[in-house]
ChimeraX commands (.cxc) that place a marker at each C-alpha (Angstrom):
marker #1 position 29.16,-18.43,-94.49 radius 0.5
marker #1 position 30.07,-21.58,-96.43 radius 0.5
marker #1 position 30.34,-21.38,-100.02 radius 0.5
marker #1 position 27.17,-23.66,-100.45 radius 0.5
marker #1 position 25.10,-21.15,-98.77 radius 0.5
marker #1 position 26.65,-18.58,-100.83 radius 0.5
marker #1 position 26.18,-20.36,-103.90 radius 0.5
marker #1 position 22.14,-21.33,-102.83 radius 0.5
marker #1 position 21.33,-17.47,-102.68 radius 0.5
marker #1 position 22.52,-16.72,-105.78 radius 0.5
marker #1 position 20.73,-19.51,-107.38 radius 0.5
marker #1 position 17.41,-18.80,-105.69 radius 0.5
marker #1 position 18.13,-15.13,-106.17 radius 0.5
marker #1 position 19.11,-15.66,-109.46 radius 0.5
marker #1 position 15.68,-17.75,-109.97 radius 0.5
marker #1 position 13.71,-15.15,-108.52 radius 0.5
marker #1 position 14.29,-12.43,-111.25 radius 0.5
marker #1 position 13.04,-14.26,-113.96 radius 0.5
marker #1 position 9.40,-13.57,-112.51 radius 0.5
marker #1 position 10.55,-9.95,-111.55 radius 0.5
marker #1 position 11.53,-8.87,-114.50 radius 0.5
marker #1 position 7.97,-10.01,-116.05 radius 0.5
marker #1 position 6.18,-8.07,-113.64 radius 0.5
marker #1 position 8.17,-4.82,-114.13 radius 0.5
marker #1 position 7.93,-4.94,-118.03 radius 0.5
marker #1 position 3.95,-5.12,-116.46 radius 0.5
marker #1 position 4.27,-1.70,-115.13 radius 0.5
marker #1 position 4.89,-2.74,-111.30 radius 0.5
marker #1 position 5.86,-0.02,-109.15 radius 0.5
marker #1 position 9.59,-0.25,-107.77 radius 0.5
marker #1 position 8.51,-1.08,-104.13 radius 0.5
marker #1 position 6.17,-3.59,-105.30 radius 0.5
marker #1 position 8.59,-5.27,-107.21 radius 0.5
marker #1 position 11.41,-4.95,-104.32 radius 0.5
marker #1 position 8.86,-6.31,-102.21 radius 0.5
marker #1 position 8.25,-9.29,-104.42 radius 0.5
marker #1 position 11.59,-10.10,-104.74 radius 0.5
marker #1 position 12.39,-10.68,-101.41 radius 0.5
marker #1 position 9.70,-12.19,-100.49 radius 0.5
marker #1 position 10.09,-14.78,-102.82 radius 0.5
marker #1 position 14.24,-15.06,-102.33 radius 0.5
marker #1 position 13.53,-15.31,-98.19 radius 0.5
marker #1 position 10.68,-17.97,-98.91 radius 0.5
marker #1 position 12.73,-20.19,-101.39 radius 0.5
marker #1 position 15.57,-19.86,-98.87 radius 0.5
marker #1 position 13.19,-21.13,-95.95 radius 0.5
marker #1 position 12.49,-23.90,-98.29 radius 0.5
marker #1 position 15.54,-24.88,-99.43 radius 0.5
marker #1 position 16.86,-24.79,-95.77 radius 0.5
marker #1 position 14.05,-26.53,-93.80 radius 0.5
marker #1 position 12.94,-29.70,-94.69 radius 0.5
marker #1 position 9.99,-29.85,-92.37 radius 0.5
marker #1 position 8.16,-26.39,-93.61 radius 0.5
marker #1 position 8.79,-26.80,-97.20 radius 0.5
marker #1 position 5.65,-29.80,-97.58 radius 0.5
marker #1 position 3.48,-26.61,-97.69 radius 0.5
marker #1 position 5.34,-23.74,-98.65 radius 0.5
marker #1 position 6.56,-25.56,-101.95 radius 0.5
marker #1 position 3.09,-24.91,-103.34 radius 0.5
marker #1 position 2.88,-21.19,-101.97 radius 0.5
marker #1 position 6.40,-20.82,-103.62 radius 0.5
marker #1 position 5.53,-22.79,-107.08 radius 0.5
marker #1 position 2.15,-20.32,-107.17 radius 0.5
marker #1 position 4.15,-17.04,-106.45 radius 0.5
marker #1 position 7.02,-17.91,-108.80 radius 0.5
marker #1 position 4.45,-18.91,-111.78 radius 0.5
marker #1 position 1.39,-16.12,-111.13 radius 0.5
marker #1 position 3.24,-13.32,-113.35 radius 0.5
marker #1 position 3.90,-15.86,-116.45 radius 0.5
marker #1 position 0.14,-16.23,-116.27 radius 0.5
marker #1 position -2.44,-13.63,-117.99 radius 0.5
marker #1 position -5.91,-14.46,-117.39 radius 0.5
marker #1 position -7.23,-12.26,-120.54 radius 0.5
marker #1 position -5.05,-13.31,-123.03 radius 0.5
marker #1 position -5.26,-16.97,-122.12 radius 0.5
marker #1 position -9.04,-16.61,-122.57 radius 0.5
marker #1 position -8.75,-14.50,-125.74 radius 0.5
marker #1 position -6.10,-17.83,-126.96 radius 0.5
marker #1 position -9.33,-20.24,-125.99 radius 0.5
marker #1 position -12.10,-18.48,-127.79 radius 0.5
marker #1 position -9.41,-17.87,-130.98 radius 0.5
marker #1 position -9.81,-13.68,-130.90 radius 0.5
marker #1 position -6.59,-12.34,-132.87 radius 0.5
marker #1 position -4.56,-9.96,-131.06 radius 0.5
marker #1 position -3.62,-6.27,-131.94 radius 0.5
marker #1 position -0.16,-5.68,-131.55 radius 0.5
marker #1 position -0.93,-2.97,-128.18 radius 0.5
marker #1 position -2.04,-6.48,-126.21 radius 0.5
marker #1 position -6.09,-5.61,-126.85 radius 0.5
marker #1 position -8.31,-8.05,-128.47 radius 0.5
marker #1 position -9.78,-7.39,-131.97 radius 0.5
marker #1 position -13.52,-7.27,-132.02 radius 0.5
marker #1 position -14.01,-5.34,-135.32 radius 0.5
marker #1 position -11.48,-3.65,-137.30 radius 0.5
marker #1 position -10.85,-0.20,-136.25 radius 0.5
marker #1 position -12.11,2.67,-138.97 radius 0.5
marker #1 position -9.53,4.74,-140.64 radius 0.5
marker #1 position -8.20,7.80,-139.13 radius 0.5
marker #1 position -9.00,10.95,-141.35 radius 0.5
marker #1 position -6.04,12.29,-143.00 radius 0.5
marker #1 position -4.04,15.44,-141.65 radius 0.5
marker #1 position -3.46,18.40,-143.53 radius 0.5
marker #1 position 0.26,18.97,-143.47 radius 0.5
marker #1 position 0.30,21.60,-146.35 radius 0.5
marker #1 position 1.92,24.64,-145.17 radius 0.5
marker #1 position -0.22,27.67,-145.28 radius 0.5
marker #1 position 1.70,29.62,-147.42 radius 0.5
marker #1 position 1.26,27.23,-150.67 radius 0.5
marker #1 position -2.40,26.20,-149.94 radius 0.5
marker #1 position -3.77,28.68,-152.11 radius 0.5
marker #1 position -1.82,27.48,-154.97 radius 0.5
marker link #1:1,2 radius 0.2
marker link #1:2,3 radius 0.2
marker link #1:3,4 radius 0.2
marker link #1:4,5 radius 0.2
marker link #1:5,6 radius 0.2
marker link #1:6,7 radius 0.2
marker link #1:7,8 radius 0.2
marker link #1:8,9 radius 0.2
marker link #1:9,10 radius 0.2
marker link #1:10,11 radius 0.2
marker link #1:11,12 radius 0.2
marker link #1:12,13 radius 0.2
marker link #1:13,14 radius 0.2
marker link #1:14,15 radius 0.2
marker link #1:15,16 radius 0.2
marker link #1:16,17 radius 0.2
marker link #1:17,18 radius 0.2
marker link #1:18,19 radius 0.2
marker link #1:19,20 radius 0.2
marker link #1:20,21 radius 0.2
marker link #1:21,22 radius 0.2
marker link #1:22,23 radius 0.2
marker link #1:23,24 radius 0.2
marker link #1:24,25 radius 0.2
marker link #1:25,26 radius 0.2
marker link #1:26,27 radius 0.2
marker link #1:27,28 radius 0.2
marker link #1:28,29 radius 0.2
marker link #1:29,30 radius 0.2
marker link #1:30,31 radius 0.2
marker link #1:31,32 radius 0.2
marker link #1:32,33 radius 0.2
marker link #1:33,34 radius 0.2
marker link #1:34,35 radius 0.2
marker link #1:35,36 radius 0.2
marker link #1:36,37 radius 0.2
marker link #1:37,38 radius 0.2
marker link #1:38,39 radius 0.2
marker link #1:39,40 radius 0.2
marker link #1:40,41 radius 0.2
marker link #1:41,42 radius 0.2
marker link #1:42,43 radius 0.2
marker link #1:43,44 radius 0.2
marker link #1:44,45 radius 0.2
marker link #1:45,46 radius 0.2
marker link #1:46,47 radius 0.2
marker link #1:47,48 radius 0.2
marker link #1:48,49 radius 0.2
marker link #1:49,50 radius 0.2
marker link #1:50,51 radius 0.2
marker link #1:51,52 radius 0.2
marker link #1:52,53 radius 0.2
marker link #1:53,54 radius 0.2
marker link #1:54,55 radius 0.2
marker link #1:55,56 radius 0.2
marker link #1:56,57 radius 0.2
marker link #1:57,58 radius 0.2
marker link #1:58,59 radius 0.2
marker link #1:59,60 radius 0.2
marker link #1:60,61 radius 0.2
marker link #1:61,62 radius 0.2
marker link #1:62,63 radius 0.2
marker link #1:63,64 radius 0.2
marker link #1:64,65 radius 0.2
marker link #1:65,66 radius 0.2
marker link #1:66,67 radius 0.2
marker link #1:67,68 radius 0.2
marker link #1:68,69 radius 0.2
marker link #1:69,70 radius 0.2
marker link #1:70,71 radius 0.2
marker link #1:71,72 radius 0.2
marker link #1:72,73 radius 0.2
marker link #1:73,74 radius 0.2
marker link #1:74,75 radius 0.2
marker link #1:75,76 radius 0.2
marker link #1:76,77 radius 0.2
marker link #1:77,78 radius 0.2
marker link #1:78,79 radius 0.2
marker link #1:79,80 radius 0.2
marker link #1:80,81 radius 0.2
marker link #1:81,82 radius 0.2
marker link #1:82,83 radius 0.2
marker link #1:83,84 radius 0.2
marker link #1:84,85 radius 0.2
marker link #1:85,86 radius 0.2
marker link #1:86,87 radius 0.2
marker link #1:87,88 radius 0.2
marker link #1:88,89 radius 0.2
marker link #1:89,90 radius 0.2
marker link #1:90,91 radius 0.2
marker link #1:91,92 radius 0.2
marker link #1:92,93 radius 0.2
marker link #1:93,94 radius 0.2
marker link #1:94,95 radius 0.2
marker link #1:95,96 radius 0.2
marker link #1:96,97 radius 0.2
marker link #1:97,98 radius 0.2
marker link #1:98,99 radius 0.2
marker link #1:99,100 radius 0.2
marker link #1:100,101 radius 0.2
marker link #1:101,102 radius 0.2
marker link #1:102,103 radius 0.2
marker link #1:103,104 radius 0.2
marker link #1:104,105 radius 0.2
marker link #1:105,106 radius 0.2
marker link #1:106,107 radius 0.2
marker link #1:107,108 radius 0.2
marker link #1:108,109 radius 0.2
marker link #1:109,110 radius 0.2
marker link #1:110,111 radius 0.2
view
């Protein structure tokens, strides 16, 4: 292998787990995420290789590599200005207090 093959998978491999990562801190399953990954490494090494196939697979690449930076519910929560909680779920109404726990041992409650 030349260097500059060697060199162009690491880059696109490199690439490639920026999008991974995302989608594991999203609670992907291992295979799923394997899966992913090589998909997208073989297909960005098909277009960086071919010139003739990469008119159309440059789209199906730019879609796969963006899709896990994009979050259809929070986008739309952003558009119609709901605040966030800090779990990820949108704010309606404020949630009512919990009611306090007794944590007095049972040994001084008679006091």
């Amino acid at each position: 292998m030349s260097p500059t093959t060697v060199l162009l998978v690491g880059i696109v491999a490199l690439l490639v787990l920026i999008p991974t990562r995302r989608l594991m801190i999203a609670g992907w399953k291992r295979e799923a995420l394997t899966t992913y990954y090589l998909a997208m490494v073989l297909l960005g090494l098909v277009v960086a290789v071919m010139r003739g196939p990469a008119t159309f697979l440059v789209p199906i690449l730019l879609v796969a590599y963006l899709a896990p930076f994009v979050t259809l519910r929070d986008g739309i929560d952003r558009l119609l200005g709901r605040p966030r909680r800090p779990d990820g779920d949108p704010v309606d109404a404020p949630a009512p207090p919990r009611p306090m726990k007794d944590v007095t041992p049972p040994d001084q409650q008679d006091r």
